[in-house]
Every structure is written in structure tokens, then in C-alpha cells.
N, C-alpha and C positions, 0 to 999 in steps of 0.2 A: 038925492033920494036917501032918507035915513035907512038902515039897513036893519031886519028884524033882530033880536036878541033871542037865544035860545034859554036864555032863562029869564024869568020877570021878577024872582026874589033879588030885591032890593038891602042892602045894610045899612042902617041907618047913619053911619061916622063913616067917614072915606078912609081912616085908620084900620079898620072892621073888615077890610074886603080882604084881608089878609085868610080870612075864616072862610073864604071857598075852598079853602083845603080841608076842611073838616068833610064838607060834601063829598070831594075827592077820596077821603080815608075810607069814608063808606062805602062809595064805588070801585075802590081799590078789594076791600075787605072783603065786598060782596062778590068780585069778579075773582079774586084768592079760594071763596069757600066754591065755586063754581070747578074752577081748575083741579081741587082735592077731588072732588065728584069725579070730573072728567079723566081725571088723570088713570081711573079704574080700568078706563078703554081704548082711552085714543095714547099717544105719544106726546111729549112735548112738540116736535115740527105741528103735529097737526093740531094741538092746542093753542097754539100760536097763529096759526093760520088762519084758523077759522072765529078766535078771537079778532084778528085785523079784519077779516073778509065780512065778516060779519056787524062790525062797525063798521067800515066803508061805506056796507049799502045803507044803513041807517044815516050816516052822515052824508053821505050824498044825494039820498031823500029828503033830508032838510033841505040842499041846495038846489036841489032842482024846482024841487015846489016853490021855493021860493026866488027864484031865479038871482041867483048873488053869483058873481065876478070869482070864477078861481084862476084869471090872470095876476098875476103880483109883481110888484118891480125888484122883490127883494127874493127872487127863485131861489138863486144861490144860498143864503142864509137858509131857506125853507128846506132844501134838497141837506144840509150840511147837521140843521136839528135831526130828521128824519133819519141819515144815515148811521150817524153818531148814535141816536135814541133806540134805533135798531141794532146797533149790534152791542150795544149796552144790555138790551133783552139778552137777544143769543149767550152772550158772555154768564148772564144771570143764569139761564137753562143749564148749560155746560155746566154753571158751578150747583146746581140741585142736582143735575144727575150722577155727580164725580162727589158729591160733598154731602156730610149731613146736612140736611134741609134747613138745620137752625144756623147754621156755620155759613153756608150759603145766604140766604137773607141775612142775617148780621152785615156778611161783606160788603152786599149790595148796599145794605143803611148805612155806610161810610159816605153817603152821597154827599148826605148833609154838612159833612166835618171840609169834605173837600170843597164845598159851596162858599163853606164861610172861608176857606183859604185861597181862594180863586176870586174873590168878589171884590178885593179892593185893586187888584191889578187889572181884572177884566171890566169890570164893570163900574169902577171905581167910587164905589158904596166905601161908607167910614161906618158901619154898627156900630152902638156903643158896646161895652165890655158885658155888658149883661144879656145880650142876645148871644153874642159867642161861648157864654156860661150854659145861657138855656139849650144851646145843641149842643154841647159837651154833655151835660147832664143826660137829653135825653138817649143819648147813643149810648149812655152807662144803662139807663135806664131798658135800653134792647138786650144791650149785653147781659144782664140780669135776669130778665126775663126768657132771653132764649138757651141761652147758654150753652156757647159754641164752642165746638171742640175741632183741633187741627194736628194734625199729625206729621212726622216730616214725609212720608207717602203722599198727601196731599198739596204739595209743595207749588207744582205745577197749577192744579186743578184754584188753590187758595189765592193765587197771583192773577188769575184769571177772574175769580171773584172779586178780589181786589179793584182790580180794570171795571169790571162792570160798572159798581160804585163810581169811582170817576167818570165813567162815561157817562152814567144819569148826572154829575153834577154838570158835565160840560153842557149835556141836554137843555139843561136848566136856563142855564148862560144863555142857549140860545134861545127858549121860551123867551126871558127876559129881556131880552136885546128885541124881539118879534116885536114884543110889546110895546116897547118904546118905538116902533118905527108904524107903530097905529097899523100892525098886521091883527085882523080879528081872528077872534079863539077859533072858529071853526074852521078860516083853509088853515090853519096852524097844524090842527087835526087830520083833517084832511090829508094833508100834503105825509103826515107822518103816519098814521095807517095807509095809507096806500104803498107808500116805501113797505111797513113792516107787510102786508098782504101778497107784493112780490116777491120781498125776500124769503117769509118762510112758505111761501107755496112753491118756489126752486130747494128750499131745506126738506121740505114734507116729498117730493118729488126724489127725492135722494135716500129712502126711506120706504120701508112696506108700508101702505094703506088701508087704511081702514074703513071699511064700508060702512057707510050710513045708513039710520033707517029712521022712521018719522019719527020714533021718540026720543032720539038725540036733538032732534031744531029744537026744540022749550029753552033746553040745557045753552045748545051752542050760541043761539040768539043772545040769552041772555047773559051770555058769555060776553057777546058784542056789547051787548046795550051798556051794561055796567061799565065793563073798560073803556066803553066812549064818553061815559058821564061822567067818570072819571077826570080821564085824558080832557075833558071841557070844562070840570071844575079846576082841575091843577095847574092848565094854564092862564083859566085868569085867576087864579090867587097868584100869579109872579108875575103878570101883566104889571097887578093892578094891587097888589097889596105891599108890604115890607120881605125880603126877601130870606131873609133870615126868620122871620117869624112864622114865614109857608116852612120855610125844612125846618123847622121847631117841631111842628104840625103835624109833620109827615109821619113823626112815629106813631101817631095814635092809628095810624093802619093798623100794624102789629097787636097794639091792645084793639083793634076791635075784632078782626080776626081770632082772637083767642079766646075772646067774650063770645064769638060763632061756634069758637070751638066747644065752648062748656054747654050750651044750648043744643047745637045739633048733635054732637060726637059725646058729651056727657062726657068730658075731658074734665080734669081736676087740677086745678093750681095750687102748686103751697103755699105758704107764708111769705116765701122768698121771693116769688114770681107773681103775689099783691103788693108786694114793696116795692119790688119794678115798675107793676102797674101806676104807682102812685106814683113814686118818680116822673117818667116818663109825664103825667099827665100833670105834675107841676111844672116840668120844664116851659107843656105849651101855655100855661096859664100865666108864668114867668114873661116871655118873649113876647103874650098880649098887652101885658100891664106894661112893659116899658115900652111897646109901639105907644099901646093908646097914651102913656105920659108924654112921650117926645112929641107925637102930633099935638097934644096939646098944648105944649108951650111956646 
């Protein structure tokens, strides 16, 4: 029995599916300006919380209506993403609440640096030298843009940020490895909100509560909905695309995010942080043009 698809958009070159991460960046960005929102009332545990709990039930609405298998033969790998990709999060939270917020996300964007250094031993991918240029270039291009600051008081708090970052690459690994063993995007999802829904409902638990009222569900819903559209675009673009070209990709979070910020917040960028912009967004233009060449030949 063919199993349904959660999404019908098609790309037309099998080179191209690399460009669900563009989806992802949006879903990422959008579920970022959500959190700024959120962040006015609730805590990070319970931002986290109700970001997982709240995808969960969405994603487990898909499967139930549609009655698809969340037995797998590959638990283990699935429990090992999930673990690893949650405390990757946590590690992230601790470095936003210990760190300036730009210094924090920067660290976390070392994913990508650590991806392209873990991928020929792990996964034993050979990129050519121009995709490893294109995610050097765009992590300058973050760095530019955010422009992070560390102190030796930070020391602690920046090594932990650090961590993070590697744990999103390790994440990745195992995205990637899922993929090759024809595990579908959504118990992938599944399997890894549900981890992050118990972990931070024992964090949020350890922690004062904040009570709800109806006009927080719009917010927190859509809190879920985006980070699961997310989390369903990012893992098939490392399913199913080049893997260096997905964390090429990744940084345009950041720019769009910031693109949110000048539209809602009426935030202002210099000169110096459009030069990042463009950076960054040559890097992912870089890392498409040598996919789609190598496919082609």
C-alpha cells in the first residue's frame, strides 16, 4: 500500500529537492518570530513545550486519519536523532538565556561547519571544494550579520553553545542516515517531537507555570504548526537532497527572520548587515549551481 505524502509540491530535477530547505527556513523563521512574541509571557521550558506538544498533536492527526505504521525496525537510530536533537535544543535555550541572543544563534549556526567536517567519516560523502566554500562563506555571512559578542564570563555558557551546534549537526547525521534506510519524514518527526514534548514538559515541570487562556492557542498552535512544517521540510531536504547544499541553505533562516524583523518590529539594518545578507544568500545560490552541475554530468 503506497503511503500518503504530506506534501504534493513536486521539483521538477531530483538535484532541486535539495530546496526543501528553503520551505524549512520559512518555517523555521516563522516559528522564531512566534517565540519573540511568546517569549513576552511564557518561559523558554514552556516555549519548548508547547511548541513539541503542539506539533505532536498535529502530526499525530495526520497519522491517525490516515492510519500509517509508527512501528520501525530502526527504533534505536530514531530514539538516538530525537535524543541527541533534544538536547541540542535545551543546550540552544541555556545559550539564549546565558548569552546575547546573536552570540547564541551564531553558535548554534556552527551546525553546518560541523556537518561538512563529520560527513566524510560519518557518512562518507566526498563534496566537492566548492560546497565546503559555500558553508564557510555563509556562517561568515551569519557572523556579519549578527554580530556576536563573548566575553571570558561567558565561557561556560559559549561551550555550551558551542555543543549545541554540534548536536544539531550530529541531528542531521542521523536525519540523513533515516533517510537512506527509507524511514518516512513523518515518524522521523514524530519519533522526535514526542521525545522533545516529554523532555520539556519534565523541564517546564521544574519551573513556575504559566497559566493559559484562550488567546494564547492562535499563538501556541501556530507555534506547533510551523515548527512541524519546518521539522517536515528539513528532513526531506537531507533525506532526499545533497547534503551540504541543505546546510548551505540553512542560513537563510537568519535572513528571513530579520527580513520579519524589519516588517513587524520596524528594526533597521545597515549597510553592513545587507552585505551579510547578500553574502549569505550567495553562498546558497553557490552550493545550488555546483549541485545542479555535478548532477548533471
Amino acid at each position: 500500500m503506497k503511503q500518503p505524502r504530506l506534501f504534493t509540491i513536486k521539483f521538477k530535477w531530483p538535484q532541486l529537492k535539495s530546496l526543501w530547505m528553503l520551505v524549512a527556513a520559512v518555517g523555521f523563521a516563522m516559528m522564531g518570530t512566534l517565540v519573540k512574541i511568546g517569549a513576552k509571557k511564557f518561559t523558554s521550558a514552556e516555549l519548548v513545550f508547547y511548541r513539541s506538544a503542539f506539533g505532536l498533536i498535529a502530526i499525530y492527526g495526520y497519522i491517525f486519519i490516515n492510519q500509517l505504521p509508527l512501528k520501525t525496525p530502526v527504533m534505536g537510530k530514531q530514539m538516538s536523532r530525537a535524543l541527541v536533537g533534544f538536547a541540542s535544543l535545551v543546550l540552544f535555550f541555556y545559550a539564549i538565556a546565558h548569552l546575547p541572543l546573536a552570540t547564541a544563534i551564531t553558535l548554534n549556526y556552527t551546525s553546518p561547519l560541523f556537518l561538512a567536517l563529520f560527513m566524510p567519516f560519518v557518512l562518507h560523502e566526498k563534496p566537492k571544494p566548492a560546497l565546503y566554500a559555500a558553508v564557510v562563506l555563509g556562517f561568515i555571512g551569519v557572523v556579519l550579520l549578527l554580530k556576536p559578542t563573548l566575553t571570558n564570563q561567558d565561557a561556560v555558557a559559549g561551550a555550551l553553545g558551542l555543543a549545541s551546534g554540534i548536536g544539531a549537526a550530529i541531528a542531521y547525521i542521523h536525519v540523513k542516515q533515516l533517510g537512506n534506510l527509507n524511514e518516512p519524514d513523518w515518524r522521523t518527526v514524530y519519533y522526535f517531537t514526542l521525545i522533545s514534548t516529554i523532555g520539556a514538559g519534565v523541564w517546564m515541570l521544574m519551573q513556575s507555570f504559566t497559566s493559559l487562556t484562550w488567546e494564547d492557542l492562535p499563538l501556541l498552535f501556530g507555534l506547533g504548526i510551523s515548527a512541524t512544517i519546518a521539522q517536515l521540510s528539513m528532513t526531506r531536504a537531507y533525506r532526499t537532497g545533497n547534503t551540504l547544499t541543505v546546510a548551505s541553505l540553512a542560513y537563510l533562516t537568519v535572513v528571513l527572520a530579520s527580513l520579519i524583523g524589519i516588517l513587524i518590529w520596524s528594526e533597521h539594518l545597515s549597510v553592513s548587515e545587507w552585505l551579510a545578507i547578500g553574502i549569505i544568500i550567495l553562498s546558497g545560490i553557490i552550493s545550488i549551481h555546483t549541485t545542479n552541475k555535478q548532477a548533471s554530468n
